[in-house]
C-alpha positions in Angstrom: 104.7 105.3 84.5 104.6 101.4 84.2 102.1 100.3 81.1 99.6 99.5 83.6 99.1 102.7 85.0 99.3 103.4 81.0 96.5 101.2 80.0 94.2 102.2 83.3 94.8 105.4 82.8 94.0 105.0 78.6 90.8 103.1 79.0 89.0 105.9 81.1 89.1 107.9 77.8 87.8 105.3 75.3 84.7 102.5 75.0 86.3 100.7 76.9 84.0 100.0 79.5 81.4 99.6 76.3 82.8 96.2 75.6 81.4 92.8 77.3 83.8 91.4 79.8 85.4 88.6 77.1 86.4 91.3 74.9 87.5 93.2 77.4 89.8 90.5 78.8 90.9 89.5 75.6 92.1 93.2 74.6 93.5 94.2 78.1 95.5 90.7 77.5 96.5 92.3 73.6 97.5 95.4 75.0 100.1 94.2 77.6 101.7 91.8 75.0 102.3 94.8 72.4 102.5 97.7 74.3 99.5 99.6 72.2 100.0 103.9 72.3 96.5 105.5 73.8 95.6 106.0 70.2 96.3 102.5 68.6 94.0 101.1 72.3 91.3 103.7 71.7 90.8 102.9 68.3 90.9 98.8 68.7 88.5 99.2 71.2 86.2 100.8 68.7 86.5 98.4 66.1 85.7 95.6 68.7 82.7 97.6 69.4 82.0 97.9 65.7 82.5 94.0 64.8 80.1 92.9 67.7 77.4 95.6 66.4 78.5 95.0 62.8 77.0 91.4 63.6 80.9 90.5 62.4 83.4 87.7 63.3 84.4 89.4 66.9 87.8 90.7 68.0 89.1 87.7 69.7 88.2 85.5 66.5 89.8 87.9 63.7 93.6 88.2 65.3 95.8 85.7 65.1 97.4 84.2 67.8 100.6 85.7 67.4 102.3 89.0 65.8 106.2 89.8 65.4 105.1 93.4 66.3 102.8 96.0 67.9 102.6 97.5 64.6 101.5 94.5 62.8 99.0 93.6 65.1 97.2 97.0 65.5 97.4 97.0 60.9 95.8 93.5 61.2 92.9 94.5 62.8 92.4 97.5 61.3 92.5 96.2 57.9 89.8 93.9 58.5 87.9 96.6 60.4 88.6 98.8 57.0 87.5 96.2 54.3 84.5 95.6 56.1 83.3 99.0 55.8 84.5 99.2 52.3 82.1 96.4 50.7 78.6 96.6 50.6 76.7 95.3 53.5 74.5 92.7 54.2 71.6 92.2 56.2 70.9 88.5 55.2 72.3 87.8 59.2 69.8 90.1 61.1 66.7 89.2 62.9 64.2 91.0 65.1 65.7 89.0 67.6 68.9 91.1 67.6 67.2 94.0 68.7 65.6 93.0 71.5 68.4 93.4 74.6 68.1 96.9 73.7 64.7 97.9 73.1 63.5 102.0 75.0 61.7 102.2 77.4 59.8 105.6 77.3 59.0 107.8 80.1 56.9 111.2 79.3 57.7 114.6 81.0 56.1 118.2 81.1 58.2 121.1 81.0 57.1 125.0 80.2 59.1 126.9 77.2 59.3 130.2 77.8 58.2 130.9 74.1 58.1 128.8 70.9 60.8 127.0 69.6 61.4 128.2 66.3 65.1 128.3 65.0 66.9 127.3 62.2 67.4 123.9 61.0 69.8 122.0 63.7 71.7 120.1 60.6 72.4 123.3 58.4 75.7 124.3 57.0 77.0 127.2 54.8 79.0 124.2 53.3 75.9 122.7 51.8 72.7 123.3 49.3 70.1 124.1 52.2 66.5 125.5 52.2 66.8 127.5 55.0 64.0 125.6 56.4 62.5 126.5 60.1 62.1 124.1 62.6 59.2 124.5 65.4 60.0 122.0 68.2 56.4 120.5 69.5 58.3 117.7 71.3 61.3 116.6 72.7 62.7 113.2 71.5 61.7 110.7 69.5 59.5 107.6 71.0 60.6 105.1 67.5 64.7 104.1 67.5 66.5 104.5 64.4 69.8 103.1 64.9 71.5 106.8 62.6 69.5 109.5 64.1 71.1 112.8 65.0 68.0 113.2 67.9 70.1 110.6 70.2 72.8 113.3 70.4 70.8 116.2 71.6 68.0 114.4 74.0 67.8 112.2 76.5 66.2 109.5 74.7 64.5 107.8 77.2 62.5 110.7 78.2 60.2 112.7 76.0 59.3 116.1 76.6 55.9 117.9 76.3 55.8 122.2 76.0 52.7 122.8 78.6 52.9 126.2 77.0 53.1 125.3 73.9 49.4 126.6 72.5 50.2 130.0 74.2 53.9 130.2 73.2 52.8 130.1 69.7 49.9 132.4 69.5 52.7 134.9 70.6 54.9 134.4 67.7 55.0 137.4 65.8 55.3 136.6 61.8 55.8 139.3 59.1 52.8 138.6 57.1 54.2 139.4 53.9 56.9 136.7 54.1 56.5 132.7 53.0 58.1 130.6 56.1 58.3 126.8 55.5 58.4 125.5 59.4 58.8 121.7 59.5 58.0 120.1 62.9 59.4 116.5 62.4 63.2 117.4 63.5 63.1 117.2 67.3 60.8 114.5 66.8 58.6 112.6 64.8 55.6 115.1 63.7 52.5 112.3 64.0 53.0 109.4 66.4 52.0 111.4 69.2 48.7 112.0 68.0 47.1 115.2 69.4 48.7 114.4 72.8 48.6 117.4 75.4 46.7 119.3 72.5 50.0 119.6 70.0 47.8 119.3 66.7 45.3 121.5 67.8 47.9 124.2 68.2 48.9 123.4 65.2 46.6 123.6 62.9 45.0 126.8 64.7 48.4 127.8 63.8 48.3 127.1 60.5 44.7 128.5 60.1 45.9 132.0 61.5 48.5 132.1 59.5 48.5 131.6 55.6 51.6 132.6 54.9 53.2 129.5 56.4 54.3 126.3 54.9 54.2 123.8 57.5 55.5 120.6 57.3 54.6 117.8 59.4 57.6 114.7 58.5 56.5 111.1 60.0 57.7 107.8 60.0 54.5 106.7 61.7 51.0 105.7 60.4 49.1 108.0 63.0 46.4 109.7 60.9 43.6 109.3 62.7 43.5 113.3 63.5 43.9 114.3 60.1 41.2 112.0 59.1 38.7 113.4 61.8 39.4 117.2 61.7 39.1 120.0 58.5 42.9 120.4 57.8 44.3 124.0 56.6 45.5 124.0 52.7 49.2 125.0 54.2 50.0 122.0 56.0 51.8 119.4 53.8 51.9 115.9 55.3 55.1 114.2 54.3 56.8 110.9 55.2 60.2 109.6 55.6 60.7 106.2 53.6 62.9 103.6 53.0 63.3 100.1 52.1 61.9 97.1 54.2 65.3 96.3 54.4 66.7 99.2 56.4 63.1 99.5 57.8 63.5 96.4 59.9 66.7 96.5 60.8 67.6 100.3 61.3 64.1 102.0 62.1 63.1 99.9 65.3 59.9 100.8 66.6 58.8 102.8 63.4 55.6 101.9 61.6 56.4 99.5 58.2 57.0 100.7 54.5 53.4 99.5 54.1 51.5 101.1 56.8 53.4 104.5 56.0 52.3 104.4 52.6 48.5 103.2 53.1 48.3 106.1 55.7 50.2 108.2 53.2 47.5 107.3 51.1 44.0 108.2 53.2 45.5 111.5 53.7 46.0 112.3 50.6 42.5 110.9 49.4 41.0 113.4 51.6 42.4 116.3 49.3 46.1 117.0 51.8 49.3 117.3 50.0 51.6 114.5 50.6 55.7 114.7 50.5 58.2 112.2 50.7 61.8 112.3 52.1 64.0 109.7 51.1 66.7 110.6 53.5 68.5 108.5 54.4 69.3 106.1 51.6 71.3 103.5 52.2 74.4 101.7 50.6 74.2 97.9 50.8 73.8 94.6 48.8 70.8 95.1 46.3 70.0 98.6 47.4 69.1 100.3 43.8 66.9 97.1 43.2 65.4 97.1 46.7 64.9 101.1 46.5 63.5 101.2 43.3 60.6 98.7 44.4 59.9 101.7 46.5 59.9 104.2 44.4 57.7 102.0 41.7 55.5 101.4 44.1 54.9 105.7 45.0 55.0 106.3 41.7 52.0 103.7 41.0 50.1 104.7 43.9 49.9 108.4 44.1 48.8 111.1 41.5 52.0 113.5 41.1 50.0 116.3 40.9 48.6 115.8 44.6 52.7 115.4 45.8 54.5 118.3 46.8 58.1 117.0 47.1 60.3 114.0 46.7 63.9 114.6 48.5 66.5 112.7 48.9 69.8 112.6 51.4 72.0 109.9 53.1 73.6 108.9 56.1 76.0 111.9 57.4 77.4 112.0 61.2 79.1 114.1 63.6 81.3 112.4 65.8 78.6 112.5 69.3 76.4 110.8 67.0 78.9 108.1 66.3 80.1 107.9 70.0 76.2 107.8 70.8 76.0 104.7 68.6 78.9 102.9 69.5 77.5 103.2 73.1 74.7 101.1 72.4 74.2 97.2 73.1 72.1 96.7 69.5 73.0 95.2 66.1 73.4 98.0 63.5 75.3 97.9 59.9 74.6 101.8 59.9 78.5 102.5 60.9 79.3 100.0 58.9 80.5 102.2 55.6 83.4 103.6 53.7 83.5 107.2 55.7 84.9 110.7 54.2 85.0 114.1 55.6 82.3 116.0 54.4 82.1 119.9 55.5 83.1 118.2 59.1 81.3 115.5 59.2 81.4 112.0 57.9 79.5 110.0 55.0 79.7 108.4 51.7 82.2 109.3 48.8 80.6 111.7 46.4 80.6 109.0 43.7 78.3 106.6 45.8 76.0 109.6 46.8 75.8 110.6 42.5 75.1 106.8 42.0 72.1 106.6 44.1 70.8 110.1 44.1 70.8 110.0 40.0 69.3 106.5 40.1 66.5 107.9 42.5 65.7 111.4 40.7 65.8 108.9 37.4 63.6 106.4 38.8 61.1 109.4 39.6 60.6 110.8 35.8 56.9 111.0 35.1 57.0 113.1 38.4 59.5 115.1 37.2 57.3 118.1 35.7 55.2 118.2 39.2 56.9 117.5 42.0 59.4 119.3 43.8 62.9 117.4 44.0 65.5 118.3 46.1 68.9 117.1 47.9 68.8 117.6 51.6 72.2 118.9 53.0 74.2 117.4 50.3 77.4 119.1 48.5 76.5 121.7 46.3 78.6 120.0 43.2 76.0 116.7 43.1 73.3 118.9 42.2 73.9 119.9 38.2 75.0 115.5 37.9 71.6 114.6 39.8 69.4 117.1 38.4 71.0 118.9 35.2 70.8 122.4 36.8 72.1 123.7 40.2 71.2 127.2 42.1 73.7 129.7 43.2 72.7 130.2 46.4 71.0 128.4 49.4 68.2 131.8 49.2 67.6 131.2 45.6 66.7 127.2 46.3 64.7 128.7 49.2 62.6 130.4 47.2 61.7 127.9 44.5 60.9 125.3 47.3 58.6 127.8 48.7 57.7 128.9 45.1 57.1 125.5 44.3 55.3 124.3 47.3 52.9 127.8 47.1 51.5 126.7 43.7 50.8 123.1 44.5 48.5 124.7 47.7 47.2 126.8 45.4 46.4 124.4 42.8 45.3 121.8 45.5 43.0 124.7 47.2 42.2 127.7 45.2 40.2 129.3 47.9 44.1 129.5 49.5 44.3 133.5 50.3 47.7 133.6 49.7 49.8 134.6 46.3 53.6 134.4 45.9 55.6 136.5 43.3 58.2 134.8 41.3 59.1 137.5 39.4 62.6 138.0 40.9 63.5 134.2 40.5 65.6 132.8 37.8 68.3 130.1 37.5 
């Protein structure tokens, strides 16, 4: 087989056709000068991908013009591709600008579920501390963009999906009623920007209402609280919201409401007597990033009473490799890829050390709400937790139940007319 068969037949498994017709040119003209194996091509054609999205120097401006070898060509570029990811990044480069060649356009869809979605969380692992938290899906994809979202893997993103059935499919769900269930519906897609569209909050809450027993969780990155505001809410629906720094905000959240309208609207909810949660997940590794997060965390800290919070957690970027592929697909600017990588339980993120660093800085950070809010690590290695927190549990069933111990009390506290007690005598550390 001559090289060009090779290379045809090489590109048809890789990015190739990703890359813009230079860098195309320019690496089809590399790979017939040294000869590159299928695995040496596909993996230059990613970190071509990477340096163009990376908002980098681009392939055709970090090789030199000539190499004694195939080998030192190929452990040119990868070097550069590898101390990129190794130092912090910077966003100083970025502007809205960069994001507009790839902004979504949305198209809605009805479809009818043949009952309600309820399953475990998609993300879980034996490998990892987990709560064991349910997921109810009340949508279908995700209308903002975050460039590191796991929803771009399972949906089409470009088309968001309504349950007709929905209301009907879960009054039929049949609940023990003498067990706690924490449900979150923000996992398939964000729990509030919708708004009561096709009736989804009204379900919902009657849901809730019926059923006292249930945590449920509803996990936003939007500032759409105009139903809460209007309608009597159930003392078992927590309102929480996914934060992060303006920073990552603006150039990793696209389409997502600011740090500032997510905590004002954080805010008016919990003025009108709601519990309130917030999820720091992910945080990000970059120039500044403790400095720039603990603005954030000030600012909570200054702006809520701890006693009306249900939960802090915390977590950081972790991929599986369709997500990745899903990424590298797209014509946007995005650091998000741009990181030192290590296996983790299958999948890839930050170091341990760099994931102690900022979870122990966060927890830290958060000490006058130690005594009344409910920390956690979402989906994080089981060995950060006694370094982040000073104690660990056994067992993902144990943390279960003090979450749901933990949440219980603060409805209780928050609404004592709640009609619904939780033992704790059977849990200990």
């Amino acid at each position: 087989m001559s090289y060009n068969e090779k290379f045809c037949s090489s590109i048809e498994k890789s990015n190739y056709n990703k890359l813009d017709e230079k860098s195309q040119v320019f690496i089809k003209e590399l790979s017939f000068t040294y000869q590159f194996s299928f695995q040496e091509l596909k993996q230059i054609i990613d970190f071509a991908i990477d340096f163009k999205m990376w908002h980098e120097k681009e392939i055709f401006e970090v090789c030199k013009d000539e190499y004694s070898n195939r080998k030192e060509c190929f452990n040119h570029i990868r070097n550069i591709w590898q101390e990129l990811r190794k130092r912090p990044n910077s966003y100083s480069k970025f502007t809205k600008q960069l994001y507009k060649d790839d902004v979504r356009k949305i198209s809605f869809r009805n479809f009818q579920g043949e009952r309600a979605a309820l399953g475990s969380c998609p993300v879980a692992s034996p490998n990892t501390r987990c709560c064991n938290l349910l997921t109810l899906d009340a949508v279908q994809s995700c209308g903002f963009d975050c460039s590191y979202c796991s929803i771009q893997s399972f949906y089409n993103q470009d088309k968001v999906g309504f349950d007709v059935n929905f209301k009907d499919n879960l009054k039929n769900l049949k609940l023990d009623a003498n067990e706690i269930y924490h449900i979150g519906t923000g996992q398939s897609s964000d729990s509030l920007m919708w708004g009561n569209k096709e009736g989804i909050l009204d379900a919902l809450f009657e849901f809730a209402k019926n059923n006292p027993n249930v945590i449920l969780e509803f996990k936003t990155k939007s500032n759409n609280v105009k139903y809460f505001l209007e309608n009597d809410v159930p003392a078992n629906i927590i309102c929480t919201w996914s934060l992060n720094t303006p920073t990552i905000i603006e150039n990793e959240e696209h389409l997502a409401a600011s740090l500032e309208k997510r905590i004002a609207a954080a805010k008016k909810v919990s003025e009108k007597g709601i519990l309130v949660g917030f999820h720091f997940h992910p945080i990000v590794h970059y120039e500044n990033y403790l400095n720039e997060y603990e603005e954030v965390y000030q600012t909570l800290i200054n702006t809520f009473d701890a006693k009306k919070v249900a939960l802090v957690s915390m977590g950081t970027l972790t991929f599986i490799k369709p997500v990745i592929n899903k990424i590298r697909s797209r014509n946007f600017k995005s650091k998000i890829l741009q990181m030192p990588m290590v296996d983790a339980n299958g999948k890839q993120s930050y170091p341990l050390e760099i994931k102690k660093e900022m979870f122990k800085h966060a927890y830290d950070t958060f000490k006058a709400w130690h005594k009344d809010v409910y920390f956690y690590l979402c989906m994080e290695d089981e060995s950060l937790w006694k370094d982040v927190f000073g104690y660990e549990y056994s067992s993902n069933n144990q943390m279960e139940d003090f979450m749901k111990m933990s949440y219980m009390n603060k409805i209780k506290q928050n609404s004592p007319s709640h009609n619904f007690s939780f033992s704790s005598d059977s849990l200990s550390f």
